[in-house]
N, C-alpha and C positions, 0 to 999 in steps of 0.2 A: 525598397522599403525594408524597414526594422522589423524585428520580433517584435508585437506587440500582444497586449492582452487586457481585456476588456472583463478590468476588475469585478465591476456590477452586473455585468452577465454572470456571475457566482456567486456574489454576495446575495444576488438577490433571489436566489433561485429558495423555493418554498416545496418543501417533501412532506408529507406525511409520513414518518421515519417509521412508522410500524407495518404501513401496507407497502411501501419499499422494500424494506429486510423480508416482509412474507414474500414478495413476487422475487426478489433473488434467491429464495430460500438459506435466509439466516436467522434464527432465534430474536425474537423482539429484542431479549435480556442481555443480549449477547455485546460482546466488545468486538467492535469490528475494524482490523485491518486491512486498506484497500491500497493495492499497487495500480498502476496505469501502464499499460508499456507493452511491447511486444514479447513474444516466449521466446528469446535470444539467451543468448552465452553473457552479453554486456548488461541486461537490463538485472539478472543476477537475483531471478525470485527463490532461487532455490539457497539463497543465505535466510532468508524468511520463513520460510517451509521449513526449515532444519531448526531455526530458534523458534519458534511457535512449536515445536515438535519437544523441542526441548523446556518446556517450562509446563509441559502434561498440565493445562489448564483447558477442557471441554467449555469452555466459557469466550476464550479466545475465537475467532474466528478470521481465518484469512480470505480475502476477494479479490481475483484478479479480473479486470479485463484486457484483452489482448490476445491476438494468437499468433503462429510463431511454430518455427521450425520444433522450439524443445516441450509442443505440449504434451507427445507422450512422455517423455522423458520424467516430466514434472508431474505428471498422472501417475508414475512409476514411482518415484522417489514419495509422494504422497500416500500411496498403500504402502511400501516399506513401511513409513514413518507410523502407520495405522491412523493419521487421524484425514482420512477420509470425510467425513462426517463435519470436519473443522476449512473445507481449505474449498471453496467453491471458483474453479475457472470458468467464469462467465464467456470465454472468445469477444468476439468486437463488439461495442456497444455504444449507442447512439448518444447514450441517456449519464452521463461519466458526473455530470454536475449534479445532478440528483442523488446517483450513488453515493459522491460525494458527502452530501448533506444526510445520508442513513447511515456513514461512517465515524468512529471516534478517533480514527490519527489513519495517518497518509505512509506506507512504508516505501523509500527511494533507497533500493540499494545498489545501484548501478556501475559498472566497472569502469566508466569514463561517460563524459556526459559534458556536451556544450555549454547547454541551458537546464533542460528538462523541463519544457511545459507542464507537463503533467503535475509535478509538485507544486510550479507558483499557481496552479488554478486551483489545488486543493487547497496551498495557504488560503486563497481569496475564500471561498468555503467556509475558512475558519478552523482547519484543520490543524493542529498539531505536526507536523512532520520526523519519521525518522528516513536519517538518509546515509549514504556512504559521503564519507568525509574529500569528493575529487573535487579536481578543477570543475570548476562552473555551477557545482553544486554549492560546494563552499563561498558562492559571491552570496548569498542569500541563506542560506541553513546556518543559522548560529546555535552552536551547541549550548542548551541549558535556556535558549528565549525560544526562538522558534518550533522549536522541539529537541531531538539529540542525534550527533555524527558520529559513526563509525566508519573502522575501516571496511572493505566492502567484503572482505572475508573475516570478519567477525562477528560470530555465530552468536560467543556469549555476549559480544557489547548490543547488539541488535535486541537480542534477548533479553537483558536486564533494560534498555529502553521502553522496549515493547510492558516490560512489567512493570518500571516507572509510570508509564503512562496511567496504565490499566489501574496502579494504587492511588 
């Protein structure tokens, strides 16, 4: 059997977007970027963490779920960065389609990628997408409709995305 994915299992999910962001603990007001994916070298949060760091907006908010060899790592680079306060790793989570729906855009920055489930479930969502510009990501992420492609080590195209969005 195929990849497949059961669009209306996301389209149809119904959050209360203000008691979601309190129980994750992220500001109701707040702009919320949400990764899916393991704390790896390839899923590549820490180009996220550094562009959200670099556009000093306490408004932004980043939410990972997933865990993974690099979460001290990512806990490290998160206090350098100082904004603690902005970057909440969730570890595993049952509940990704709800998150979804208390999120305003999907960040995929991945250093190689087949597919990436996790993206086409936040498309179905309705999310926005920013992603790295690889194979398998690029069958599906059109820069400028679906959201916007970077390269996956691009701090500031990530960055100016992320604030396209936000304006």
């Amino acid at each position: 059997s195929g990849i497949g994915l059961d669009v209306e299992q996301f389209r149809n999910v119904l959050v209360d977007r203000k008691a979601k962001r309190e129980k994750i603990g992220v500001p109701e007001n707040s702009f919320v970027v949400l990764s899916v994916g393991e704390l790896n070298k390839n899923k590549n949060h820490e180009v996220v963490i550094k562009a959200i760091a670099k556009l000093n907006n306490p408004k932004i908010h980043y939410v990972v779920c997933g865990i993974g060899p690099l979460e001290n790592y990512l806990k490290n680079l998160v206090e350098e960065k100082g904004i603690e306060e902005q970057v909440h790793l969730l570890g595993f989570r049952n509940d990704v389609a709800d998150i979804c729906k208390a999120s305003d855009i999907f960040a995929f920055p991945s250093l190689r990628e087949g597919l990436g489930m996790a993206s086409l479930e936040a498309m179905a969502c309705g999310l926005p997408i920013v992603t790295s510009n690889v194979h398998g990501i690029v069958d599906y992420s059109i820069d400028g409709v679906t959201g916007y492609t970077n390269n996956p080590k691009d701090i500031d195209g990530f960055s100016n995305s992320i604030s396209t969005l936000l304006e």
